[in-house]
C-alpha positions as semicolon CSV with decimal commas, in nm:
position;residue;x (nm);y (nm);z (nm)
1;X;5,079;17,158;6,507
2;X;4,872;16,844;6,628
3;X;4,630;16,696;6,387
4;X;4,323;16,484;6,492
5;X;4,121;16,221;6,339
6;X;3,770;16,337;6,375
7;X;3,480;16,107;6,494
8;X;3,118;16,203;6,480
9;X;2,840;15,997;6,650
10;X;3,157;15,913;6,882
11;X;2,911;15,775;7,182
12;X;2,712;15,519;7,013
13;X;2,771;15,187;6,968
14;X;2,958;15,181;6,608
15;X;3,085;15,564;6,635
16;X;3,230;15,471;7,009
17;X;3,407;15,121;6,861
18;X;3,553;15,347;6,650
19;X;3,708;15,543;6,914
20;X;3,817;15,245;7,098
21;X;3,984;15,126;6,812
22;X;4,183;15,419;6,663
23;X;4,254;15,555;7,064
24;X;4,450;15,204;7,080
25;X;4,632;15,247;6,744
26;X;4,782;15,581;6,943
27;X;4,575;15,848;6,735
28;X;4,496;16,175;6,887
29;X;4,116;16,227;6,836
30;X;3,810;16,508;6,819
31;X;3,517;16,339;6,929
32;X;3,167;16,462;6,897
33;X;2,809;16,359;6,938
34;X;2,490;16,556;7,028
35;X;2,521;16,325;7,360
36;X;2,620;16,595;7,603
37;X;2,793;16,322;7,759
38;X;3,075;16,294;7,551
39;X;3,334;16,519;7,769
40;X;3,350;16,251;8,007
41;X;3,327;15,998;7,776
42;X;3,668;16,160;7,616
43;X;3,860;16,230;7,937
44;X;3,807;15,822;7,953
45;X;3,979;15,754;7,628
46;X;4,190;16,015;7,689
47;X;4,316;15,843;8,026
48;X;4,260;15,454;7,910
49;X;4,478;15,497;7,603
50;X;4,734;15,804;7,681
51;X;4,617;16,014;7,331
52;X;4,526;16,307;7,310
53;X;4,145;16,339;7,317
54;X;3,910;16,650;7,244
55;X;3,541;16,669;7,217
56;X;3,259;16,924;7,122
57;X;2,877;16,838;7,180
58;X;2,732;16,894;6,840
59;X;2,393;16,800;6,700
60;X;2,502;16,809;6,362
61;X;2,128;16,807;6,159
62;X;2,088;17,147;6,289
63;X;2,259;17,414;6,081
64;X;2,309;17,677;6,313
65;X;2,456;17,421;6,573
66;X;2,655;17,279;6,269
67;X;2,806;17,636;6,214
68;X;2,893;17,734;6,585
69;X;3,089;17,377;6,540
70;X;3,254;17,488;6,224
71;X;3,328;17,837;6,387
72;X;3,507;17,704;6,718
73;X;3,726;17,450;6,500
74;X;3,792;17,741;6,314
75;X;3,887;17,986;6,598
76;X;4,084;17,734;6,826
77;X;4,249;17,632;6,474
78;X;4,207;17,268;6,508
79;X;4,338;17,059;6,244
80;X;4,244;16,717;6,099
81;X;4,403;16,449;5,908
82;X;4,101;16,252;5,894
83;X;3,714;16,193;5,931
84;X;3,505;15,904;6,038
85;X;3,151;16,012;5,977
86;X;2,857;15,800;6,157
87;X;2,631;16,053;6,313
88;X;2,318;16,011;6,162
């Protein structure tokens, strides 16, 4: 089974130098952001870098958006080896 490194705040400027950085060490990433953008924004790394690349818009301060996140990891069985954390 794939494992992912998991980015929140993916979109902004720190979270998405992030993403350009580990997309170019090869790592297959979950993105997410409350930026409703960040589908396209993944299909671009995705493309750019040949990895593996999903995303989920989240606004994670809100707890019942926070647990419909939690839920769908849960349910599609997603699996992560890591976590960069800069939302918020």
């Amino acid at each position: 089974m794939r494992s992912y490194l998991l980015i929140s705040g993916a979109t902004g400027g720190l979270g998405s130098e992030f993403v350009y950085d580990c997309a170019r060490r090869g790592y297959d990433l979950f993105l997410t952001d409350q930026n409703t953008e960040i589908n396209g924004f993944a299909d671009f790394i995705s493309r750019s870098f040949n990895v593996s690349v999903i995303s989920k818009s989240c606004d994670l301060s809100s707890r019942q958006y926070r647990t419909e996140f939690f839920n769908y990891i849960k349910t599609e069985g997603y699996r992560f080896w890591g976590l960069i954390n800069v939302a918020g």
